[in-house]
HTML snippet that shows the backbone in 3Dmol.js (N, CA, C, O; Angstrom):
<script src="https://3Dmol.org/build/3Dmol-min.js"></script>
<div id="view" style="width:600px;height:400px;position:relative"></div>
<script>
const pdb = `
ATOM      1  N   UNK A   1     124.809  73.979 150.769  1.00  0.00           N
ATOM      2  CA  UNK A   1     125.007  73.030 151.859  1.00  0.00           C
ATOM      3  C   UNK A   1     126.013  71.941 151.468  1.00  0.00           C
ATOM      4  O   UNK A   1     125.914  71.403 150.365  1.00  0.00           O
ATOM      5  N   UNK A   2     127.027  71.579 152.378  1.00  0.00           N
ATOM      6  CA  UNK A   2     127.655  70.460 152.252  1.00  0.00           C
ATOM      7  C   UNK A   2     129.269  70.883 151.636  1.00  0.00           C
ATOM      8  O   UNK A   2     130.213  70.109 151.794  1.00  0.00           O
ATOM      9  N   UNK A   3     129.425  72.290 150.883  1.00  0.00           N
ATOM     10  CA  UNK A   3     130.448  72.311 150.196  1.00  0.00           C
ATOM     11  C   UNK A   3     131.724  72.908 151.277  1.00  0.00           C
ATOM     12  O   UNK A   3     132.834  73.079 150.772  1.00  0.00           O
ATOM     13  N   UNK A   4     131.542  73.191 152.647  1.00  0.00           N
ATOM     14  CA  UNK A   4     132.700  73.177 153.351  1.00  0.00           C
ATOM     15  C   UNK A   4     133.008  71.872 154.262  1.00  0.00           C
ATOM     16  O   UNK A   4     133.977  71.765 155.015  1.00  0.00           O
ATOM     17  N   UNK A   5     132.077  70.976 154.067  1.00  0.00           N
ATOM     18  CA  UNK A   5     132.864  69.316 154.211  1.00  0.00           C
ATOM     19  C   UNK A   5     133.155  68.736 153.432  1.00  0.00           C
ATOM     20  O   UNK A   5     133.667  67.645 153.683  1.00  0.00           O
ATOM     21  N   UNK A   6     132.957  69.215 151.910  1.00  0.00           N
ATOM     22  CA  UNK A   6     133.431  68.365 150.605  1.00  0.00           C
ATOM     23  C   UNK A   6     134.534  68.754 150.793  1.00  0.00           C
ATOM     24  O   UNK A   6     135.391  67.894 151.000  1.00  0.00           O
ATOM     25  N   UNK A   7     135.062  70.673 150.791  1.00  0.00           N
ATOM     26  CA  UNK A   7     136.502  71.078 150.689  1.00  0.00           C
ATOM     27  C   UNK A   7     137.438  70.375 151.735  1.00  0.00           C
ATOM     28  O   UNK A   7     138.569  69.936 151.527  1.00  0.00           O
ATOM     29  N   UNK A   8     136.594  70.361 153.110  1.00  0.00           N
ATOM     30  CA  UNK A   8     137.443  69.659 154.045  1.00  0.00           C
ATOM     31  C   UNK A   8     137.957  68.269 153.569  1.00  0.00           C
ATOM     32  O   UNK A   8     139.086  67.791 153.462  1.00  0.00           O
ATOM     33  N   UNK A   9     137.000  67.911 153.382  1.00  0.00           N
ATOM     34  CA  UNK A   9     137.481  65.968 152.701  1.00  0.00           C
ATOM     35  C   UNK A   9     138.460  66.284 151.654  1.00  0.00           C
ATOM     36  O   UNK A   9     139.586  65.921 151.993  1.00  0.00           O
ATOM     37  N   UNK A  10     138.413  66.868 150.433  1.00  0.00           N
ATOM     38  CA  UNK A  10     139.030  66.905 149.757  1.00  0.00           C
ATOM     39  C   UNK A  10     140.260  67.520 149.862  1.00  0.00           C
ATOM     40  O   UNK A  10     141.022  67.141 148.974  1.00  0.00           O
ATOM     41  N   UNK A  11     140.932  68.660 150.931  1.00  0.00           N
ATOM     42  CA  UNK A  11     141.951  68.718 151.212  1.00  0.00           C
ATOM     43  C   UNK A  11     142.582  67.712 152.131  1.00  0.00           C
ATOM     44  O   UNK A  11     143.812  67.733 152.117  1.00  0.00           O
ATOM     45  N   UNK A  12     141.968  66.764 152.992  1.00  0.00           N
ATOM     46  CA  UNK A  12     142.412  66.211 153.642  1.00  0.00           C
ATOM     47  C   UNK A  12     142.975  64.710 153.485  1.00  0.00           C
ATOM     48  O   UNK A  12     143.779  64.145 154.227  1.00  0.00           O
ATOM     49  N   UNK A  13     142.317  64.187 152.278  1.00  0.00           N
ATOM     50  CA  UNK A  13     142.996  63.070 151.213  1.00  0.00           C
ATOM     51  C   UNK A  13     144.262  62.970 150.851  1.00  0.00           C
ATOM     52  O   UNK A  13     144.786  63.794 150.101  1.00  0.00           O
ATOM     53  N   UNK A  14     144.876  61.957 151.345  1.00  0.00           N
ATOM     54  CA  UNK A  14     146.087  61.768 151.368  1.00  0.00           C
ATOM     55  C   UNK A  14     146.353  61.470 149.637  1.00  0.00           C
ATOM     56  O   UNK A  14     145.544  60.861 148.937  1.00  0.00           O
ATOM     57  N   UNK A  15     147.816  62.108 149.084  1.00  0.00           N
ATOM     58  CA  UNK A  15     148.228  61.905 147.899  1.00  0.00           C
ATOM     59  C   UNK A  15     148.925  63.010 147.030  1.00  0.00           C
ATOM     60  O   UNK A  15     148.744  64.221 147.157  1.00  0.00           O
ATOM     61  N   UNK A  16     149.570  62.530 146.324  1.00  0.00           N
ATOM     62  CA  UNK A  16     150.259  63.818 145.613  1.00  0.00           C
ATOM     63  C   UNK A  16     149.216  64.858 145.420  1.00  0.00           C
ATOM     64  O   UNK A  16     148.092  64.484 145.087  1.00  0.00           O
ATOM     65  N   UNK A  17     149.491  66.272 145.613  1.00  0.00           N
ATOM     66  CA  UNK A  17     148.497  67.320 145.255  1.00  0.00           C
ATOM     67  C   UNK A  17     149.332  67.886 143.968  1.00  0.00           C
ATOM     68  O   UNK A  17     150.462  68.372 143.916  1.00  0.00           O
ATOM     69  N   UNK A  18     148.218  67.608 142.802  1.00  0.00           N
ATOM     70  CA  UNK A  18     148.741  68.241 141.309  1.00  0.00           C
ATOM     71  C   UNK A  18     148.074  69.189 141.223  1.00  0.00           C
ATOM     72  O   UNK A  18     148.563  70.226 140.773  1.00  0.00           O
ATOM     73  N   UNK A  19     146.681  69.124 141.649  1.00  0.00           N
ATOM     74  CA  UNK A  19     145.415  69.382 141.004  1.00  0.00           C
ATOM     75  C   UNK A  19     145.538  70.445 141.755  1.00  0.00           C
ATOM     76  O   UNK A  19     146.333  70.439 142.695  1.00  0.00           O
ATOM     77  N   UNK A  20     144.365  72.108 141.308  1.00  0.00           N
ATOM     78  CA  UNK A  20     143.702  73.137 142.115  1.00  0.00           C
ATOM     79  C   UNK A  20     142.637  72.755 142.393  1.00  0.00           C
ATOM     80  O   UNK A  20     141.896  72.194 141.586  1.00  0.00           O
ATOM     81  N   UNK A  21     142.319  73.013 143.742  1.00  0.00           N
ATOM     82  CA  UNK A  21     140.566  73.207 144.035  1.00  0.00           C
ATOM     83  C   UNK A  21     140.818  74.907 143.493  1.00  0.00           C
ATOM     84  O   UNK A  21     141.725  75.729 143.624  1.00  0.00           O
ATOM     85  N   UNK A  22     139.427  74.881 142.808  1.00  0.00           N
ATOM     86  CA  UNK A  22     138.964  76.287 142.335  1.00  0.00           C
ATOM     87  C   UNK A  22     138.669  77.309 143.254  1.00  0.00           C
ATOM     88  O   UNK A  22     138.403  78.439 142.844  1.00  0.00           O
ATOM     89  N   UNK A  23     138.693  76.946 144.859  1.00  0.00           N
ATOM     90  CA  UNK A  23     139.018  77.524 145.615  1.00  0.00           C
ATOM     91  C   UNK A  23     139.954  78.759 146.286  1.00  0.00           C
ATOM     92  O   UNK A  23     139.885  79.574 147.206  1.00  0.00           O
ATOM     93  N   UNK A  24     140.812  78.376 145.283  1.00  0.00           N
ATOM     94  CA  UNK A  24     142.130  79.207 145.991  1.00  0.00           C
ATOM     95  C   UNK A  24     143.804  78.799 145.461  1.00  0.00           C
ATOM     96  O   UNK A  24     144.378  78.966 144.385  1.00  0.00           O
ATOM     97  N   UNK A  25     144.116  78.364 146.405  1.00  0.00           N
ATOM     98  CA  UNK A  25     145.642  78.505 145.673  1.00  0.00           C
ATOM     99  C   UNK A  25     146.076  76.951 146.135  1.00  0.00           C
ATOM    100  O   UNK A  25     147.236  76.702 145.809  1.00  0.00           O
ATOM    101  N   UNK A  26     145.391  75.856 146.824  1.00  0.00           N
ATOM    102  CA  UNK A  26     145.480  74.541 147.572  1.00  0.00           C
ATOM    103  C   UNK A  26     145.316  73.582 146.236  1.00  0.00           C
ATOM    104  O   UNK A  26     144.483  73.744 145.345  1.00  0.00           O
ATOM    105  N   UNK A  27     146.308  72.552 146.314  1.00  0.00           N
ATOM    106  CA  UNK A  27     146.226  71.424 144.975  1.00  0.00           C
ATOM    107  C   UNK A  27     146.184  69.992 146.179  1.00  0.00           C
ATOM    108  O   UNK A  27     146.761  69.766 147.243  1.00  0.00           O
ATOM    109  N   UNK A  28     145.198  69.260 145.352  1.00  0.00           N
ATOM    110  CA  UNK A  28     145.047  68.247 146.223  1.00  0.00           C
ATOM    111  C   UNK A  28     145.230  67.349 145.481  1.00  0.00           C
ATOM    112  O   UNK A  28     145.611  67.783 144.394  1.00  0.00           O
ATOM    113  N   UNK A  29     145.089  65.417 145.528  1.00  0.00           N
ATOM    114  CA  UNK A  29     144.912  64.697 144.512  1.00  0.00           C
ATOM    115  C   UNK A  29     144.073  64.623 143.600  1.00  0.00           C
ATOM    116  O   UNK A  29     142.886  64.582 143.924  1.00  0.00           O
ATOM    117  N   UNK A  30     144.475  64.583 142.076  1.00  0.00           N
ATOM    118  CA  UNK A  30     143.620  64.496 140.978  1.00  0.00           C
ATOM    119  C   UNK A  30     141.731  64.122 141.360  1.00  0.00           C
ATOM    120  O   UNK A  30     140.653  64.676 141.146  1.00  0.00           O
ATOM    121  N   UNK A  31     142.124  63.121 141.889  1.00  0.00           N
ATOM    122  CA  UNK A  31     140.462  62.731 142.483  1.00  0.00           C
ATOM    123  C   UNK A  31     139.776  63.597 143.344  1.00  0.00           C
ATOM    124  O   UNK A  31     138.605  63.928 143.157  1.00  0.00           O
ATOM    125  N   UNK A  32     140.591  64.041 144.448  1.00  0.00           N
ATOM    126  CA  UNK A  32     139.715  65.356 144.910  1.00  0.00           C
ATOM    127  C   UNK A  32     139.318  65.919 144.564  1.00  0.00           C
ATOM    128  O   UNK A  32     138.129  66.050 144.858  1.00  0.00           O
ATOM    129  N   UNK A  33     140.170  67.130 143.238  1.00  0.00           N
ATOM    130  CA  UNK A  33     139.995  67.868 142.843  1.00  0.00           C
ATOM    131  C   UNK A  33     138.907  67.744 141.720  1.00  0.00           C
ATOM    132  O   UNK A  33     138.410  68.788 141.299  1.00  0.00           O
ATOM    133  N   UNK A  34     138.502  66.538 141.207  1.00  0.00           N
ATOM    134  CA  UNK A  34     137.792  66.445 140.121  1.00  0.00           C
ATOM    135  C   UNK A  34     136.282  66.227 141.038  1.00  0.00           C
ATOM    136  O   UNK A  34     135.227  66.331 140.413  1.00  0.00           O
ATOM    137  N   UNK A  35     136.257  65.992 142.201  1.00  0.00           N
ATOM    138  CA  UNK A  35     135.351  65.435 142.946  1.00  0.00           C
ATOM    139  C   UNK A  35     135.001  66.905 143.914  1.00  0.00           C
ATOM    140  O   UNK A  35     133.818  67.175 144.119  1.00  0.00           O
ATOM    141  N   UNK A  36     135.800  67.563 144.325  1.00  0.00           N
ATOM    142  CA  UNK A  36     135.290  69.120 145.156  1.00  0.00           C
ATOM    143  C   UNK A  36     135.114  69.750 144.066  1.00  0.00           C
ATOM    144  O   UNK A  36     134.133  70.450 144.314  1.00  0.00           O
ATOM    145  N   UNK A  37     135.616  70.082 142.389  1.00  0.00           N
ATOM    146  CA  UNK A  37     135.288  70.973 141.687  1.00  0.00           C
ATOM    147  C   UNK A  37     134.077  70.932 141.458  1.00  0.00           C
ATOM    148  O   UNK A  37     133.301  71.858 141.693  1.00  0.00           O
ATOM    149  N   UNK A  38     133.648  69.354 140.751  1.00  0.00           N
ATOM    150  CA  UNK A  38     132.040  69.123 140.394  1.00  0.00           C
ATOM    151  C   UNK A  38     131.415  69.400 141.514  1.00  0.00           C
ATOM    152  O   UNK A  38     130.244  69.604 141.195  1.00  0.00           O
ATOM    153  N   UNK A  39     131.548  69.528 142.708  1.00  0.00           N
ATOM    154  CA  UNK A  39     130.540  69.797 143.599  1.00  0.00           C
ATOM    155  C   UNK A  39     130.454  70.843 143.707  1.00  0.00           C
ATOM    156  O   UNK A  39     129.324  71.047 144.150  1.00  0.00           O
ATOM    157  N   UNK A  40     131.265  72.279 143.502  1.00  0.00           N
ATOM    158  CA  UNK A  40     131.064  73.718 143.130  1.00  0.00           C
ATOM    159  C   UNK A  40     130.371  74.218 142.417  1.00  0.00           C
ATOM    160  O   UNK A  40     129.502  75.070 142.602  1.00  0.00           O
ATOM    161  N   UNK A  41     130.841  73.527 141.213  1.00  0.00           N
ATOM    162  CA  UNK A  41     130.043  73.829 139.813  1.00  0.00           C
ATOM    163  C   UNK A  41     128.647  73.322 139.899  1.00  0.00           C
ATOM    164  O   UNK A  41     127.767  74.012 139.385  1.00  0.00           O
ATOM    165  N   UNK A  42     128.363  72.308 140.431  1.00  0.00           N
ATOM    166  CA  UNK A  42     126.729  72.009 141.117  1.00  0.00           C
ATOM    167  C   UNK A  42     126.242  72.812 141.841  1.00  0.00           C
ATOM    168  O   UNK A  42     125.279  73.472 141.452  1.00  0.00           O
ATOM    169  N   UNK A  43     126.787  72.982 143.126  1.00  0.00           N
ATOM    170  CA  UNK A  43     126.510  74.111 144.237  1.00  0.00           C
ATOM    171  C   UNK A  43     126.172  75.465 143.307  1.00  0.00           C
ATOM    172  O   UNK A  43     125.230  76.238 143.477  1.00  0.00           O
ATOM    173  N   UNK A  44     126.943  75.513 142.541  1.00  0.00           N
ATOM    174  CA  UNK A  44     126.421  77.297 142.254  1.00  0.00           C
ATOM    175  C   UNK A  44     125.901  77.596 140.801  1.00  0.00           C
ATOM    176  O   UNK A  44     125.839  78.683 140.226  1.00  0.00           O
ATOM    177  N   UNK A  45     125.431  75.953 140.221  1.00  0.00           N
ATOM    178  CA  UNK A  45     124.913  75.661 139.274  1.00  0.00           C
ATOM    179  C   UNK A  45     125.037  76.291 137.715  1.00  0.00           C
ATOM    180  O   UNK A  45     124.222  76.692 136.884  1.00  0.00           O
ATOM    181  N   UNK A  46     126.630  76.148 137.780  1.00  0.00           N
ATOM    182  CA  UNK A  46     127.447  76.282 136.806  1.00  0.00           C
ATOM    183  C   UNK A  46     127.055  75.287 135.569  1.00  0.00           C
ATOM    184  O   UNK A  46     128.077  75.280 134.885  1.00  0.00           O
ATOM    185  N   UNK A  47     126.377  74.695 135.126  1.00  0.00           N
ATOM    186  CA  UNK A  47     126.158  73.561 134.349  1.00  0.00           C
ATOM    187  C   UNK A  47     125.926  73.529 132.851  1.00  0.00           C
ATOM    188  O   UNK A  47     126.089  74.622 132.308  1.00  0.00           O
ATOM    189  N   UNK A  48     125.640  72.690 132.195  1.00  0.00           N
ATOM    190  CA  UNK A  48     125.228  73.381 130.664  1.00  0.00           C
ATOM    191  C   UNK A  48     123.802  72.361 130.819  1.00  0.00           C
ATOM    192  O   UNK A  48     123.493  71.504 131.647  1.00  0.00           O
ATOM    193  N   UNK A  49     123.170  72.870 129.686  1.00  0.00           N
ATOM    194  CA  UNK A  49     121.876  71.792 129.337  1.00  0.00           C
ATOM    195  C   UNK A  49     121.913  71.485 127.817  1.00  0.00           C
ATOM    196  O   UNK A  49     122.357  72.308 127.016  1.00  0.00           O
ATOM    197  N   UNK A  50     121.522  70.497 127.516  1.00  0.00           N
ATOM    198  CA  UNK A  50     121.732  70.198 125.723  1.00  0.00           C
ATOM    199  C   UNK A  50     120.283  70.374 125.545  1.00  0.00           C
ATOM    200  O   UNK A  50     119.300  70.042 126.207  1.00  0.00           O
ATOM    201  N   UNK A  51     120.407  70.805 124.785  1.00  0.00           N
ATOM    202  CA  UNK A  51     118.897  70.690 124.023  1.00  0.00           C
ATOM    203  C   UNK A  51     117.993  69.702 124.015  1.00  0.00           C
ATOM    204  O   UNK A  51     116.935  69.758 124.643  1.00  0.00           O
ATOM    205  N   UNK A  52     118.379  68.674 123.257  1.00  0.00           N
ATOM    206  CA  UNK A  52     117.742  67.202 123.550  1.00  0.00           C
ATOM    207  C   UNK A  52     117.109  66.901 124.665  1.00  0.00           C
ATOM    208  O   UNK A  52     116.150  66.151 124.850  1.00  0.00           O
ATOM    209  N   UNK A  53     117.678  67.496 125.338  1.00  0.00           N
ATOM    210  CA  UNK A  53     117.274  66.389 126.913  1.00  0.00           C
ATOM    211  C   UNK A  53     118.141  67.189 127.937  1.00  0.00           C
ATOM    212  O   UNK A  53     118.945  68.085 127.681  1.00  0.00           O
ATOM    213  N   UNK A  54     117.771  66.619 129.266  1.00  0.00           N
ATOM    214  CA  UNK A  54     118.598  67.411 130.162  1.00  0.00           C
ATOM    215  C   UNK A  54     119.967  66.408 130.288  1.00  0.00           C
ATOM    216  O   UNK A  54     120.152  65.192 130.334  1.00  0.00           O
ATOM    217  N   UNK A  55     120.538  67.228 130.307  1.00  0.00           N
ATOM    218  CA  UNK A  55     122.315  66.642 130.121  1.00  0.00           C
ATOM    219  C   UNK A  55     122.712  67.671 131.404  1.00  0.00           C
ATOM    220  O   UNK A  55     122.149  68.764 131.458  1.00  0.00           O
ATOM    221  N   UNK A  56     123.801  67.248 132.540  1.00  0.00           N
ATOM    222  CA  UNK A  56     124.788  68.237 133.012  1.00  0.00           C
ATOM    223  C   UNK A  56     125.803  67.736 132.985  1.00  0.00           C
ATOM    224  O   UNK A  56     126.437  67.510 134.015  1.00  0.00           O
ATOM    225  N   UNK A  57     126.287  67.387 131.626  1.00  0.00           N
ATOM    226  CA  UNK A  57     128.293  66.506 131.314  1.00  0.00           C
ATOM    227  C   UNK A  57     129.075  67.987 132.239  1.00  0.00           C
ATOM    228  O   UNK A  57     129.907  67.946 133.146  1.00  0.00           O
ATOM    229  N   UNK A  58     128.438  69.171 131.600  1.00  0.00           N
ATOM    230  CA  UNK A  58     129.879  70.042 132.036  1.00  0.00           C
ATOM    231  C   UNK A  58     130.412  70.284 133.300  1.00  0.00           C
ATOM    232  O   UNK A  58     131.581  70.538 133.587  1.00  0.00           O
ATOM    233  N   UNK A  59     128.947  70.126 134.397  1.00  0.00           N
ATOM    234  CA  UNK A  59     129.485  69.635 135.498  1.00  0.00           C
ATOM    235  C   UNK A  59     130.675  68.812 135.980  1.00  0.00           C
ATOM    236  O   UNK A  59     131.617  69.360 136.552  1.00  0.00           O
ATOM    237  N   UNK A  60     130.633  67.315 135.721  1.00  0.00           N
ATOM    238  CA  UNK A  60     131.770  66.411 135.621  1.00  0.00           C
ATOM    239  C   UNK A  60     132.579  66.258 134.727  1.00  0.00           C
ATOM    240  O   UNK A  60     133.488  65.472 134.994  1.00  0.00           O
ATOM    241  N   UNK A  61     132.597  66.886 133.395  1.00  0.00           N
ATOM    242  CA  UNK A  61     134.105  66.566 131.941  1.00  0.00           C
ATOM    243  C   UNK A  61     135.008  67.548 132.307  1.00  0.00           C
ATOM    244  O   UNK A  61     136.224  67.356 132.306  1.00  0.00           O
ATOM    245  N   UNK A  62     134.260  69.028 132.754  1.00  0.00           N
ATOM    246  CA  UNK A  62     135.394  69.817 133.044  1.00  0.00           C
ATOM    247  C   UNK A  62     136.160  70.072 134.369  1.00  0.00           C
ATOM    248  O   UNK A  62     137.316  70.489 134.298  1.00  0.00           O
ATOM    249  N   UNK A  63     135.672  69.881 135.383  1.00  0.00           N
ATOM    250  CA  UNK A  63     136.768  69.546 136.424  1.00  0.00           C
ATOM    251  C   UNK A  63     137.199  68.362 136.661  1.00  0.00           C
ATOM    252  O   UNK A  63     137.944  68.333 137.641  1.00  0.00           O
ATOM    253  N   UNK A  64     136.928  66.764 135.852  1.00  0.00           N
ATOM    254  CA  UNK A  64     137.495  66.172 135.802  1.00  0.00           C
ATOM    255  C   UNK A  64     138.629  65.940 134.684  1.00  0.00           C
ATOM    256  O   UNK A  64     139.637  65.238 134.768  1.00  0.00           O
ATOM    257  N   UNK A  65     138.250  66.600 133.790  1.00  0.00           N
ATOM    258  CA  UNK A  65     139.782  66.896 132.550  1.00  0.00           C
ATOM    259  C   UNK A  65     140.514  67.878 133.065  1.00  0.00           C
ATOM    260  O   UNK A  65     141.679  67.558 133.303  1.00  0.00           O
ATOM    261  N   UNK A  66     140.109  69.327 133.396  1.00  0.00           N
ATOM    262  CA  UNK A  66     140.926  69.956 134.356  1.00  0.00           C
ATOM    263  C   UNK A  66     141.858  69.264 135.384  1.00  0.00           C
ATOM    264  O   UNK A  66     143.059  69.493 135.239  1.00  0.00           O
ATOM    265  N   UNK A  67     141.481  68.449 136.403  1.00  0.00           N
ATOM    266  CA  UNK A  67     142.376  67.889 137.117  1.00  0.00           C
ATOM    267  C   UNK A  67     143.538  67.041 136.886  1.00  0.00           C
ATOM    268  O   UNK A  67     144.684  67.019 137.334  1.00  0.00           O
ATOM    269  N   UNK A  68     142.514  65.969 135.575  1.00  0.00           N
ATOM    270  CA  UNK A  68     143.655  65.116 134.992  1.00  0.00           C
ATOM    271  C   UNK A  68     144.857  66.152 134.529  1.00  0.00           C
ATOM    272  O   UNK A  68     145.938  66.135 135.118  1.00  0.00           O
ATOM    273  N   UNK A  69     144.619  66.964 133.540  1.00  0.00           N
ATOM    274  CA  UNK A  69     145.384  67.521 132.060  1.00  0.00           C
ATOM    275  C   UNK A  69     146.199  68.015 133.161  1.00  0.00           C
ATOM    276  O   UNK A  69     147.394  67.871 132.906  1.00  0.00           O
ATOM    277  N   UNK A  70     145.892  68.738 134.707  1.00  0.00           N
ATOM    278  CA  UNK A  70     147.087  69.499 135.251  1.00  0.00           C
ATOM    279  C   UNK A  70     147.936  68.650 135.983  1.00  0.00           C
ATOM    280  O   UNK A  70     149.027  69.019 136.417  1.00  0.00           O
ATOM    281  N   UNK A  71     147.371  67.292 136.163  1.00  0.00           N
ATOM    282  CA  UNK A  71     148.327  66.276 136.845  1.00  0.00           C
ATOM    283  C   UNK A  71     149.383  65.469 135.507  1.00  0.00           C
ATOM    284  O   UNK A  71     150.361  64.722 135.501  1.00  0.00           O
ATOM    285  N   UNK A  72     148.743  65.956 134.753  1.00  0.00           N
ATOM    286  CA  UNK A  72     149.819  64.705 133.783  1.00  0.00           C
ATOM    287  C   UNK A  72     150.450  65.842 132.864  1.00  0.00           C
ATOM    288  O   UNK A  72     151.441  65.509 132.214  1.00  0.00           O
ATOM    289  N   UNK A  73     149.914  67.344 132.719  1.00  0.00           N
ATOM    290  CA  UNK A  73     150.909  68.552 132.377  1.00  0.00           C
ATOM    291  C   UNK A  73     150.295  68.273 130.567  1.00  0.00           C
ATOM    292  O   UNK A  73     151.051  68.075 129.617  1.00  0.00           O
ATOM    293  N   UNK A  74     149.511  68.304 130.529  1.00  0.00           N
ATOM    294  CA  UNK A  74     148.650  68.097 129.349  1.00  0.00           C
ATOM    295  C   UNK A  74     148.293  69.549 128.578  1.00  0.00           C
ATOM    296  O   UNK A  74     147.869  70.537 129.178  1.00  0.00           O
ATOM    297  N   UNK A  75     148.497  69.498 127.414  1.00  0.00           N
ATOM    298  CA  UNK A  75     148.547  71.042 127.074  1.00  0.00           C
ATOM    299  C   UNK A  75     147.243  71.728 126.632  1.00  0.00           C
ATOM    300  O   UNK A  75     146.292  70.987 126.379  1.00  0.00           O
ATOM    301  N   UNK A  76     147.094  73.013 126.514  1.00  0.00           N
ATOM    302  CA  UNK A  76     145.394  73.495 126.361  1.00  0.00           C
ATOM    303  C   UNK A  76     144.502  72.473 124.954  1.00  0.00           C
ATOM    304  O   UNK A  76     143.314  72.182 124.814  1.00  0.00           O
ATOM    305  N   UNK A  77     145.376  72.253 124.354  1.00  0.00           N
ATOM    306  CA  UNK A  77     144.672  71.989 123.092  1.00  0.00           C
ATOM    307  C   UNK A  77     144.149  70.736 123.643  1.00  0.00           C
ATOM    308  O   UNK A  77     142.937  70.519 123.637  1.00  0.00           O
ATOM    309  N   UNK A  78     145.223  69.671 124.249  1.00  0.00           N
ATOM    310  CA  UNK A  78     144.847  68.203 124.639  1.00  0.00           C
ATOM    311  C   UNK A  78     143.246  68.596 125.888  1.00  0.00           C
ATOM    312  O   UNK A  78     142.150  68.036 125.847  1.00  0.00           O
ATOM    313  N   UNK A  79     143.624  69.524 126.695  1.00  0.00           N
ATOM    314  CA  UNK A  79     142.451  69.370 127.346  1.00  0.00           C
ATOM    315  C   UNK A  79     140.973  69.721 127.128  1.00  0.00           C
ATOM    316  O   UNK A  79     139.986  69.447 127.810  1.00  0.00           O
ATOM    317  N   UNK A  80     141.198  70.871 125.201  1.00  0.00           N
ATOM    318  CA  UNK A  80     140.261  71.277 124.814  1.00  0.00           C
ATOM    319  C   UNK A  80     139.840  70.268 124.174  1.00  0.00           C
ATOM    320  O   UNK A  80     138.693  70.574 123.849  1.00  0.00           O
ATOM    321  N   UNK A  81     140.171  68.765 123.612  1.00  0.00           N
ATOM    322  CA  UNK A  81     139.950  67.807 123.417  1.00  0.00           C
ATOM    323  C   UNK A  81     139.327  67.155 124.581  1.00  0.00           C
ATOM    324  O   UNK A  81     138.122  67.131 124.331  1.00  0.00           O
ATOM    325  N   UNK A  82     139.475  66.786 125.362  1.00  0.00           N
ATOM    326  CA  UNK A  82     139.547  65.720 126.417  1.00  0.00           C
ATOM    327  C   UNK A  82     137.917  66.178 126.473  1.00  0.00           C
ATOM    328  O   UNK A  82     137.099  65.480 125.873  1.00  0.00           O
ATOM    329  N   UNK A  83     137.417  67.553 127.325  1.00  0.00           N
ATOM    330  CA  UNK A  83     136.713  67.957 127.257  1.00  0.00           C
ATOM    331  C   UNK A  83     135.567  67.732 126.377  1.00  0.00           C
ATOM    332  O   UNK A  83     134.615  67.053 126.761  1.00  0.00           O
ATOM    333  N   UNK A  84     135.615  68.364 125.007  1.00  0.00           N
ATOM    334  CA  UNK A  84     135.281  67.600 123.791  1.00  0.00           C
ATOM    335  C   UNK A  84     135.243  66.194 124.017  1.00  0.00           C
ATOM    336  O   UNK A  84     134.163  66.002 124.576  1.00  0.00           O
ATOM    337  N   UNK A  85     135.664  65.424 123.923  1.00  0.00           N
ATOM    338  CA  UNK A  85     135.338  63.866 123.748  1.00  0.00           C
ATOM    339  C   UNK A  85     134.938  63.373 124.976  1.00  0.00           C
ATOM    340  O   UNK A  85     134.744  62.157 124.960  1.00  0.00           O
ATOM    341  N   UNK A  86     134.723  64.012 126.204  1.00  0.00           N
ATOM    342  CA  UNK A  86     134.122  63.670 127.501  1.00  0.00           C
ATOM    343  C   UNK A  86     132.722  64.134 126.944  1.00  0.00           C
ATOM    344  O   UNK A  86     132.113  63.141 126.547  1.00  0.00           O
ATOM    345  N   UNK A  87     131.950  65.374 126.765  1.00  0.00           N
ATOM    346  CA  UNK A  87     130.526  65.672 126.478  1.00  0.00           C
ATOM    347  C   UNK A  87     130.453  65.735 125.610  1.00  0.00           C
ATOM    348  O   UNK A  87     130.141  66.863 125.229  1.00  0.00           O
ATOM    349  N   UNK A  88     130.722  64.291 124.122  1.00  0.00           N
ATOM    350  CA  UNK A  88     130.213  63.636 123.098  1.00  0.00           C
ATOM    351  C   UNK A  88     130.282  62.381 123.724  1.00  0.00           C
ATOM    352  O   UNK A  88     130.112  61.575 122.810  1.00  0.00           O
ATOM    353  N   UNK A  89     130.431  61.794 124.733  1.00  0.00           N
ATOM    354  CA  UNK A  89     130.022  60.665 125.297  1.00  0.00           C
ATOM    355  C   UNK A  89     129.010  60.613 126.079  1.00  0.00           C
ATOM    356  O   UNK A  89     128.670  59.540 126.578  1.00  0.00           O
TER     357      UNK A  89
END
`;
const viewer = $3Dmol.createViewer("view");
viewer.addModel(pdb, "pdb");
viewer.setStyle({}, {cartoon: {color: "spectrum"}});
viewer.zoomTo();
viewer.render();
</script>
């Protein structure tokens, strides 16, 4: 529920489109895209759990480093970092 008015909102946000929605072949602004991806990866409960405790970082580190790293042209290694140092925070 809800994820064909997130896509709608999120294509319809005005701003440079860098980013992919995981959707398809449509790039919207960085913020969309970091904001309709996590709601996919929720929706179809793509997530990780840590041991410790319930954690879902991978929900939000990876389509929000995804979006950044493809708007600023950031290379695999930098985003296999980013990633990394997003779910150790």
């Amino acid at each position: 529920p809800g994820v064909k008015e997130v896509l709608g909102f999120s294509a319809d946000e005005a701003g440079r489109p860098a980013s992919l929605l995981w959707t398809g072949s449509e790039r919207v602004p960085p913020r969309s895209a970091a904001f309709a991806n996590s709601f996919l990866a929720s929706a179809l409960d793509f997530d990780s759990l840590h041991q410790v405790g319930v954690a879902h970082a991978d929900i939000i580190v990876v389509p929000t480093a995804v979006a950044v790293a493809e708007d600023v042209g950031a290379s695999g290694k930098t985003l296999v970092a980013s990633i990394a140092a997003g779910d150790d925070v």
